[in-house]
LUMNUNU-709197 format. One record per residue (C-alpha): residue number from 1; chain; x, y, z. Coordinates in nm, 4 decimals. Example, Ala and Ser with C-alpha at 12.3 -4.5 7.8 and 13.67 -1.06 7.14 Angstrom:
PT  pos  unit        px        py        pz
PT    1     A    1.2300   -0.4500    0.7800
PT    2     A    1.3670   -0.1060    0.7140
***
This chain:
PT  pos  unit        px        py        pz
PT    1     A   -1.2109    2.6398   -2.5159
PT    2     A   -1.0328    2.5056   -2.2354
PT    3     A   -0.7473    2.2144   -2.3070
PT    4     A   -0.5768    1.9055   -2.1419
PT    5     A   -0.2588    1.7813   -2.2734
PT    6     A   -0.1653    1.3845   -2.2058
PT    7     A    0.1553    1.2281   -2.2033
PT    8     A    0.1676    0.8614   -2.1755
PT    9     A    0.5170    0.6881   -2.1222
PT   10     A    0.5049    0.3836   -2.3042
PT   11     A    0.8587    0.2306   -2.1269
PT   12     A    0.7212    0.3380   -1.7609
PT   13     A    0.6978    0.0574   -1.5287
PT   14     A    0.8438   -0.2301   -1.7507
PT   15     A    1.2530   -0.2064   -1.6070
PT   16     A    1.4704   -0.5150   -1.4619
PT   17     A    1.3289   -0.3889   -1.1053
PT   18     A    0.9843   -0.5296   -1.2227
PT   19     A    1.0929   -0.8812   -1.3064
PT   20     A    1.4149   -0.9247   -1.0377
PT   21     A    1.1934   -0.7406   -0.7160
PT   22     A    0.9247   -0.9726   -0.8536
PT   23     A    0.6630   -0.6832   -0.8754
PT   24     A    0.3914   -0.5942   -1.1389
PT   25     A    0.4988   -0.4943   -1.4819
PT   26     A    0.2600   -0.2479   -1.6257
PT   27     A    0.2221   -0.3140   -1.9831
PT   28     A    0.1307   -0.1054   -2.2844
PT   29     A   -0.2730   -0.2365   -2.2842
PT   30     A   -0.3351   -0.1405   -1.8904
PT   31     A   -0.1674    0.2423   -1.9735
PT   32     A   -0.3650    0.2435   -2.2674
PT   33     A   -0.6886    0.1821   -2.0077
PT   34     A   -0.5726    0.4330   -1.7643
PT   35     A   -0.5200    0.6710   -2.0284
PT   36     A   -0.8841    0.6004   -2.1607
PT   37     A   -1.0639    0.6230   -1.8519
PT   38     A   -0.8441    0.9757   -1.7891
PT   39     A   -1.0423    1.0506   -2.0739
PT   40     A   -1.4031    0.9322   -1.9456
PT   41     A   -1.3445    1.1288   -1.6293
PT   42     A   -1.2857    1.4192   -1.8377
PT   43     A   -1.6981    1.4078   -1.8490
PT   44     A   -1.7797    1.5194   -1.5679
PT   45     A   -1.7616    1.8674   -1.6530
PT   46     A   -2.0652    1.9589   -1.9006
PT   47     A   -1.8439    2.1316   -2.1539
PT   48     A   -1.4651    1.8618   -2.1265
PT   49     A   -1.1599    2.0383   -2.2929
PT   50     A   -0.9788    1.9278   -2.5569
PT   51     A   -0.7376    1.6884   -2.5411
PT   52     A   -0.4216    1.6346   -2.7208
PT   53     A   -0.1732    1.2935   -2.6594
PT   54     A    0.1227    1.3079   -2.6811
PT   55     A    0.2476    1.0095   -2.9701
PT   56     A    0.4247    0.7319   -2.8721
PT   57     A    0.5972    0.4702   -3.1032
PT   58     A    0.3702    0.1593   -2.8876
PT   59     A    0.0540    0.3833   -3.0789
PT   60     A   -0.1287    0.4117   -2.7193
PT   61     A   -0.2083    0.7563   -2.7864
PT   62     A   -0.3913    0.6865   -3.1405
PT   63     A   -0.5377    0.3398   -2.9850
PT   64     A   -0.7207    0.6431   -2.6882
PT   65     A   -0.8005    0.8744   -2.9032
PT   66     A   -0.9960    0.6137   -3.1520
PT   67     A   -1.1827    0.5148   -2.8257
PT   68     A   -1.2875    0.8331   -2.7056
PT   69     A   -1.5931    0.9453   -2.5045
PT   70     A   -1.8111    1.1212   -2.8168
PT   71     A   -1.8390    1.4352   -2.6403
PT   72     A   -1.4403    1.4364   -2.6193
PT   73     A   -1.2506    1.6095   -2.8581
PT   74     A   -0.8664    1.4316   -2.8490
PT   75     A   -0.6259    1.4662   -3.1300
PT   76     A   -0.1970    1.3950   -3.1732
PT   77     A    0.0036    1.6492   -3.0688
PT   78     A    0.2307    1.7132   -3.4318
PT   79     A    0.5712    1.5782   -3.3429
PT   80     A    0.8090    1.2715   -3.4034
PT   81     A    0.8687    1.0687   -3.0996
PT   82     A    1.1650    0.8658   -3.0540
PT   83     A    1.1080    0.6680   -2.7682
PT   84     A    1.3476    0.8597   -2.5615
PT   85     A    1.2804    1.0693   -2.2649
PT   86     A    1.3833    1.3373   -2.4848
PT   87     A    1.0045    1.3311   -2.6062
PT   88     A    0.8076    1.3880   -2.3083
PT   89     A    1.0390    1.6842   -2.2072
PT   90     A    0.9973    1.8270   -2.5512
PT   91     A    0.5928    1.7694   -2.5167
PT   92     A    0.5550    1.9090   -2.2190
PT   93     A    0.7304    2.2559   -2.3412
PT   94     A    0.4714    2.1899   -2.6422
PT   95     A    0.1715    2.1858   -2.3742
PT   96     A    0.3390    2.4730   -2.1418
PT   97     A    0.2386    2.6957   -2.4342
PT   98     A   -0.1227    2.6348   -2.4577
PT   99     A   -0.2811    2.4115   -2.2586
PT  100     A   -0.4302    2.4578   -1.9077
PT  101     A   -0.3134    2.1125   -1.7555
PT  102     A   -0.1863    1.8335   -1.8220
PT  103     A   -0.1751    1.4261   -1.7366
PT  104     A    0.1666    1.2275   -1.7148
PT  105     A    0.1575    0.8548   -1.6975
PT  106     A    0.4503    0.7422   -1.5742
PT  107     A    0.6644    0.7114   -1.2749
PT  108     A    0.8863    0.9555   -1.1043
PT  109     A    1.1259    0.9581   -1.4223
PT  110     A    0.8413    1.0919   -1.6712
PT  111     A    0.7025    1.2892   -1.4058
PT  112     A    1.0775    1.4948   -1.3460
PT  113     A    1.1367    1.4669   -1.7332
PT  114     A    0.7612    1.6561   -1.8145
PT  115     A    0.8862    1.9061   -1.5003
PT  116     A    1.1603    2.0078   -1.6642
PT  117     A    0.9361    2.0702   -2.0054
PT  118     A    0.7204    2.2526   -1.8797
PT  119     A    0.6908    2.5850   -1.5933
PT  120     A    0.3703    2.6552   -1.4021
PT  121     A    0.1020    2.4016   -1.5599
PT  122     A   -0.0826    2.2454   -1.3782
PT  123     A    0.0354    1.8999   -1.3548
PT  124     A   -0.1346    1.6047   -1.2562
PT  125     A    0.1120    1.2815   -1.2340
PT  126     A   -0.1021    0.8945   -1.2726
PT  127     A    0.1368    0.6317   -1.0987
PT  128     A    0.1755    0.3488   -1.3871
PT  129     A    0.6028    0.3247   -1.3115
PT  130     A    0.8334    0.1779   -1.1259
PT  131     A    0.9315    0.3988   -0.8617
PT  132     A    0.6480    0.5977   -0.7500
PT  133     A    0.7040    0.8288   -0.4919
PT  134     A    0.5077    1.1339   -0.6430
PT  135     A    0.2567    0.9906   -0.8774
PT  136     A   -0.0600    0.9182   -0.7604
PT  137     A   -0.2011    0.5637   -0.7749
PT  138     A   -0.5612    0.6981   -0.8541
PT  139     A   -0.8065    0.5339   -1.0786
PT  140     A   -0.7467    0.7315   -1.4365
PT  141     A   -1.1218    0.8342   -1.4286
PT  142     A   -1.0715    1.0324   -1.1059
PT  143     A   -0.7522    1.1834   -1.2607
PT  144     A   -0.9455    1.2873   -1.5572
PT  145     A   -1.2086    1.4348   -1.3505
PT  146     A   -0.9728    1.6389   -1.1489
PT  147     A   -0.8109    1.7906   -1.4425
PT  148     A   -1.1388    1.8489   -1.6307
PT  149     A   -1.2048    2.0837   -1.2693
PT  150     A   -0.8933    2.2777   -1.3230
PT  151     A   -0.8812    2.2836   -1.6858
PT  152     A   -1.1834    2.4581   -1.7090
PT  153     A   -1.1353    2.6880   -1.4336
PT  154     A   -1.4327    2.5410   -1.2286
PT  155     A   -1.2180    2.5390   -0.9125
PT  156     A   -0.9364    2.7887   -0.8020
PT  157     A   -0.5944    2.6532   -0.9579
PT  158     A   -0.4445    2.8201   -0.7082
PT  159     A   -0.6080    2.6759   -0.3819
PT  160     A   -0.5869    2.3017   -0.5741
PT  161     A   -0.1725    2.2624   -0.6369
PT  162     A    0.1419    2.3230   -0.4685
PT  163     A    0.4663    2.3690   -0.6251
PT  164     A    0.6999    2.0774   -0.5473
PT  165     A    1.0746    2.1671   -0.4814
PT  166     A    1.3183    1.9448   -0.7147
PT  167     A    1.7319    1.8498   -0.6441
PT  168     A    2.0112    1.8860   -0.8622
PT  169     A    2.4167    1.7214   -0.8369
PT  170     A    2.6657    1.9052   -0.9942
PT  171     A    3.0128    1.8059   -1.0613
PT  172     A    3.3105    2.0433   -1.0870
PT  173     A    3.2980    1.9355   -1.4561
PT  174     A    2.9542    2.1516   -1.4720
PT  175     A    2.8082    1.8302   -1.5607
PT  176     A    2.4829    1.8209   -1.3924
PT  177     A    2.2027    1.5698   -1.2888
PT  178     A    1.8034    1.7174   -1.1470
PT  179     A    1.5341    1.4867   -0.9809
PT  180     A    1.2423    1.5144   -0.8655
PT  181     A    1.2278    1.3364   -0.5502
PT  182     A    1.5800    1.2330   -0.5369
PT  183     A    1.9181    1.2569   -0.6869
PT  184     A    2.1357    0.9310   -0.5861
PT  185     A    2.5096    0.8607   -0.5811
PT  186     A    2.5614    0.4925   -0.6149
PT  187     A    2.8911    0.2643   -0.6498
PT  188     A    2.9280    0.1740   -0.9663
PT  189     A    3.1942    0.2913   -1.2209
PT  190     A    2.9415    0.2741   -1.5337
PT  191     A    2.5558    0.3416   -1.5880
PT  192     A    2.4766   -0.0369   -1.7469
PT  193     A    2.1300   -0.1397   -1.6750
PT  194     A    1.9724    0.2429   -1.5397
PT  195     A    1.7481    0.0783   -1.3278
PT  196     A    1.8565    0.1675   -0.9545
PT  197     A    1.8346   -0.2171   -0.7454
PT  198     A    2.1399   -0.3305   -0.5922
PT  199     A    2.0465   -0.1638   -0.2378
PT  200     A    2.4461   -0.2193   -0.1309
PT  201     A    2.5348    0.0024   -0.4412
PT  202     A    2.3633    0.2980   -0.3371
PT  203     A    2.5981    0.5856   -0.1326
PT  204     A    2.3362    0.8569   -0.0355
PT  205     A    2.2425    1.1347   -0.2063
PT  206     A    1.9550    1.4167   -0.1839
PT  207     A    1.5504    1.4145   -0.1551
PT  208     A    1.2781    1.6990   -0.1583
PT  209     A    1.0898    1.4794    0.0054
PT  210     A    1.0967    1.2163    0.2129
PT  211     A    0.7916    0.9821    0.4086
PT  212     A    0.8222    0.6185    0.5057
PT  213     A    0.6065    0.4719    0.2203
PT  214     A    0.8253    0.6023   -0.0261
PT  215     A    1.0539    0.3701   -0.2524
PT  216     A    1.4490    0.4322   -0.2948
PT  217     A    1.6315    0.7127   -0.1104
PT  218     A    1.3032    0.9241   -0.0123
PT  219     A    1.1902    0.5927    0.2029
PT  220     A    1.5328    0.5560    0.3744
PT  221     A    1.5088    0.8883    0.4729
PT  222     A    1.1139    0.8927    0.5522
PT  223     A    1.2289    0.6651    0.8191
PT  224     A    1.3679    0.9738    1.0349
PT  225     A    1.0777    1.2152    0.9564
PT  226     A    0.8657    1.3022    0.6777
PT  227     A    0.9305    1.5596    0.4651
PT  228     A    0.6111    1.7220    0.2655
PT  229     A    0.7239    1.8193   -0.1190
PT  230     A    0.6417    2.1569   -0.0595
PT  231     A    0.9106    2.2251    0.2357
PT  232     A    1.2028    2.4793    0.1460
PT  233     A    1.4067    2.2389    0.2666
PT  234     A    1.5926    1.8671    0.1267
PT  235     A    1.7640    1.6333    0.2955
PT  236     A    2.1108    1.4806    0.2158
PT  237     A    2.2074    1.1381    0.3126
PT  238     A    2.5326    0.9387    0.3456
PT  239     A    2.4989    0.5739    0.3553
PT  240     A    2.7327    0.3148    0.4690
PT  241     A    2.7789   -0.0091    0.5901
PT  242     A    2.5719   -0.0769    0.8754
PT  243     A    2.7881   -0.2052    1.0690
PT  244     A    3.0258    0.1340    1.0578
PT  245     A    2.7370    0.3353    1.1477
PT  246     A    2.5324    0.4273    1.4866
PT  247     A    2.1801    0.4832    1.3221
PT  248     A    2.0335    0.2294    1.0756
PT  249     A    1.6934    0.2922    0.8831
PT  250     A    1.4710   -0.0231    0.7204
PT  251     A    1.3601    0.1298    0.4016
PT  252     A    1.1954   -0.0272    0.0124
PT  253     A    1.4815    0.0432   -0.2108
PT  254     A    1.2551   -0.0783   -0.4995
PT  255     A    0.9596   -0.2687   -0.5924
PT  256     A    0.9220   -0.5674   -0.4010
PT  257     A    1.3213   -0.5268   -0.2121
PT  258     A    1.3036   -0.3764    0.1511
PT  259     A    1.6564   -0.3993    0.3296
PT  260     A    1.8558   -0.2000    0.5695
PT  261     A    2.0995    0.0596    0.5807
PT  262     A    2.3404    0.2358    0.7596
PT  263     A    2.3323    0.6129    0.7581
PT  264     A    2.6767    0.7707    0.8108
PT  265     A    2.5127    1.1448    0.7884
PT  266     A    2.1700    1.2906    0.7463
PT  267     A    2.1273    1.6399    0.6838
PT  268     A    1.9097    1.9413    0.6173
PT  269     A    1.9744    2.1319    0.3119
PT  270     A    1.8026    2.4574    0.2875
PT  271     A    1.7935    2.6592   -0.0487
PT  272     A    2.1094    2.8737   -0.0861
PT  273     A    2.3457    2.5735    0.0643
PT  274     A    2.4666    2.2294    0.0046
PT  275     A    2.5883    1.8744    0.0596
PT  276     A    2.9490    1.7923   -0.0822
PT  277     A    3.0920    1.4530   -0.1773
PT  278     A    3.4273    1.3592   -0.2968
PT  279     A    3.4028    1.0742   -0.5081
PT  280     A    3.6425    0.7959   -0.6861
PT  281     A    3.4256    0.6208   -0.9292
PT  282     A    3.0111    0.6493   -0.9002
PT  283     A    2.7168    0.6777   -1.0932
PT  284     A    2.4873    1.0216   -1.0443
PT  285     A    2.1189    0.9230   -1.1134
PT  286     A    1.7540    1.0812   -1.0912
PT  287     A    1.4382    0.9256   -0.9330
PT  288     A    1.5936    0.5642   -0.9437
PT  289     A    1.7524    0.5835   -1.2799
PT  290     A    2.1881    0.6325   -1.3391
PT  291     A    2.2199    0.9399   -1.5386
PT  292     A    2.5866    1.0120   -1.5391
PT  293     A    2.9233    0.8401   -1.4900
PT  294     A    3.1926    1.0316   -1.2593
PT  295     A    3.5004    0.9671   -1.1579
PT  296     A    3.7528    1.1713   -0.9463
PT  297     A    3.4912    1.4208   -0.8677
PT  298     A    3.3444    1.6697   -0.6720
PT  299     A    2.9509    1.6360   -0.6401
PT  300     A    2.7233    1.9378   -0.4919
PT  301     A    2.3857    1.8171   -0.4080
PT  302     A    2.1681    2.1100   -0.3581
PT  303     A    1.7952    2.1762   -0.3521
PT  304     A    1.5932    2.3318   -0.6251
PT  305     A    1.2954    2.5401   -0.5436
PT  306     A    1.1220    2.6476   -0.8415
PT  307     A    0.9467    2.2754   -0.9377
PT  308     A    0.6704    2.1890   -1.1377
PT  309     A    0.3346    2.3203   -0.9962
PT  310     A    0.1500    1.9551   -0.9262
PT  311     A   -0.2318    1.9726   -0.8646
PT  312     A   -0.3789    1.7860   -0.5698
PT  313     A   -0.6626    1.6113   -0.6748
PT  314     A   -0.8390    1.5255   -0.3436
PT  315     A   -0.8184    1.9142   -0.2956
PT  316     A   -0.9940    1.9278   -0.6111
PT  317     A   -1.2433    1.7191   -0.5749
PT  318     A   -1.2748    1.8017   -0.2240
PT  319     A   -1.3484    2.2322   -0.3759
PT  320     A   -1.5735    2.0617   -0.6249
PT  321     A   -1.8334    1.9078   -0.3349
PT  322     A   -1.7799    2.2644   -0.1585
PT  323     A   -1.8992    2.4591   -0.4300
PT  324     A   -2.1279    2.1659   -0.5124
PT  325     A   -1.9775    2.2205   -0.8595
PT  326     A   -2.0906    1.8344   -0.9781
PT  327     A   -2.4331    1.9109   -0.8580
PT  328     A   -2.5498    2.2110   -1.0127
PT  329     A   -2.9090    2.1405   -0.9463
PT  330     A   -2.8596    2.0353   -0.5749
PT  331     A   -3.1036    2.2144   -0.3229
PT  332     A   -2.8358    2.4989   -0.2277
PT  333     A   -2.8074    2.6409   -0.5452
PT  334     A   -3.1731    2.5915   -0.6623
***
């Protein structure tokens, strides 16, 4: 029997950059509806695998699984959840064991946190955060249908995900900080509020990838190139004032804030070297969060190849019609 693990992050989407940037906060009832309709989608196959939920102290998870489709089998995974991102890394190692994909609902943040749970399971990442740059903002019952396709091995795994290249900072303290899309270094001498929103704060840092229509660092430096997550390469960034530097880039540092910055160096990182940064006093943080306080430092920014395998689910979907797995009875395969 095939099986789907869920994690749902009940605090995604609901920091100070949703009420200051003036953008959506996504409360507890619309996850719970993405995270039911994940399971509708999860229909399309004739035989749906198993689910199990992650808990959650908000009781999303229970409130999904007493709704479920009746041909759905969805049940708690057993552990204790503290509200801490502690608990979706810790679920994810849970589902790395025995399931064949898995959901995250979240933003960046839970997306890197169930990365760094889990190895070479197929992950599918539902945008219902704050920063956004690798979830997708798909309708939950085309999310579920995707992973229902992989799951049960009715399209090649292989040929539907790509592995997506993380960054790390590391201090000469062997204190160390990993994102997913981006590590930051911003000007501030304690964490305080994690949220990521003063665009004048932020120093530079590293991406693995980088486009435009990305939020925070991977947008400022989208606006010199794009950079697909899959590349072997990162890109490390220097900011300044803008008027000290000869290339500016307009960029949305968060929900609802675009500004502009000046870029004192942009670089190329490939795997094996490095960006270095002395610092005074800064704050190291992951995918728009503050992680760790530094002061008097050295910080290596570096890329990180071996990243969570993420499935694609318009290649999925786009297999499925190829194989005309959804229409089993269609005049090709009669």
């Amino acid at each position: 029997m095939s099986h789907l693990g869920v994690i749902v992050n009940p605090a995604a989407g609901r920091d100070i950059r949703r009420l200051t940037g003036g953008a959506t906060v996504v409360d507890n009832h619309a996850k719970r509806r993405v995270a039911e309709c994940v399971l509708a989608g999860l229909t399309v196959v004739s035989d749906p695998p198993e689910v199990t939920l992650m808990p959650d102290k908000s009781g999303i998870a229970a409130s999904v699984i007493e709704n479920a489709p009746e041909n759905v089998s969805a049940d708690l995974l057993d552990m204790s959840p503290t509200g801490r991102a502690a608990d979706t890394r810790r679920a994810a190692e849970r589902f790395q064991a025995h399931a064949d994909a898995l959901i995250v609902l979240g933003g960046d943040g839970t997306t890197g946190d169930a990365a760094l749970g889990c190895d070479d399971l197929p992950l599918l990442s539902v945008s219902t955060g704050t920063n956004n740059v690798v979830p997708s903002a798909i309708d939950g019952t085309v999310a579920g249908a995707a992973a229902a396709l992989v799951a049960t091995d009715a399209v090649d795994k292989e040929s539907v995900t790509y592995c997506h290249q993380m960054v790390e900072a590391r201090t000469e303290s062997d204190d160390s900080v990993t994102g997913l899309a981006a590590v930051e270094l911003s000007d501030r001498s304690f964490v305080g509020t994690r949220a990521l929103l003063d665009p004048d704060e932020l120093l530079g840092g590293i991406v693995s990838r980088a486009n435009p229509s990305a939020i925070g660092l991977s947008g400022v430096a989208g606006a010199f190139g794009s950079l697909a997550p899959d590349e072997p390469d990162s890109i490390g960034l220097r900011l300044a004032d803008v008027e000290m530097c000869d290339r500016t880039a307009r960029a949305i540092v968060a929900p609802g804030i675009a500004t502009e910055f000046g870029v004192a160096e942009f670089q190329r990182i490939s795997d094996g070297s490095s960006m270095t940064v002395e610092v005074d006093d800064a704050v190291i943080g992951a995918d728009g969060e503050r992680e760790l306080e530094v002061t008097n430092e050295t910080v290596e920014f570096y890329p990180v190849p071996d990243g969570p395998r993420l499935i694609s689910y318009e290649a999925v979907l786009d297999r499925a019609a190829e194989n005309e797995v959804l229409a089993p009875n269609s005049f090709g395969n009669r």
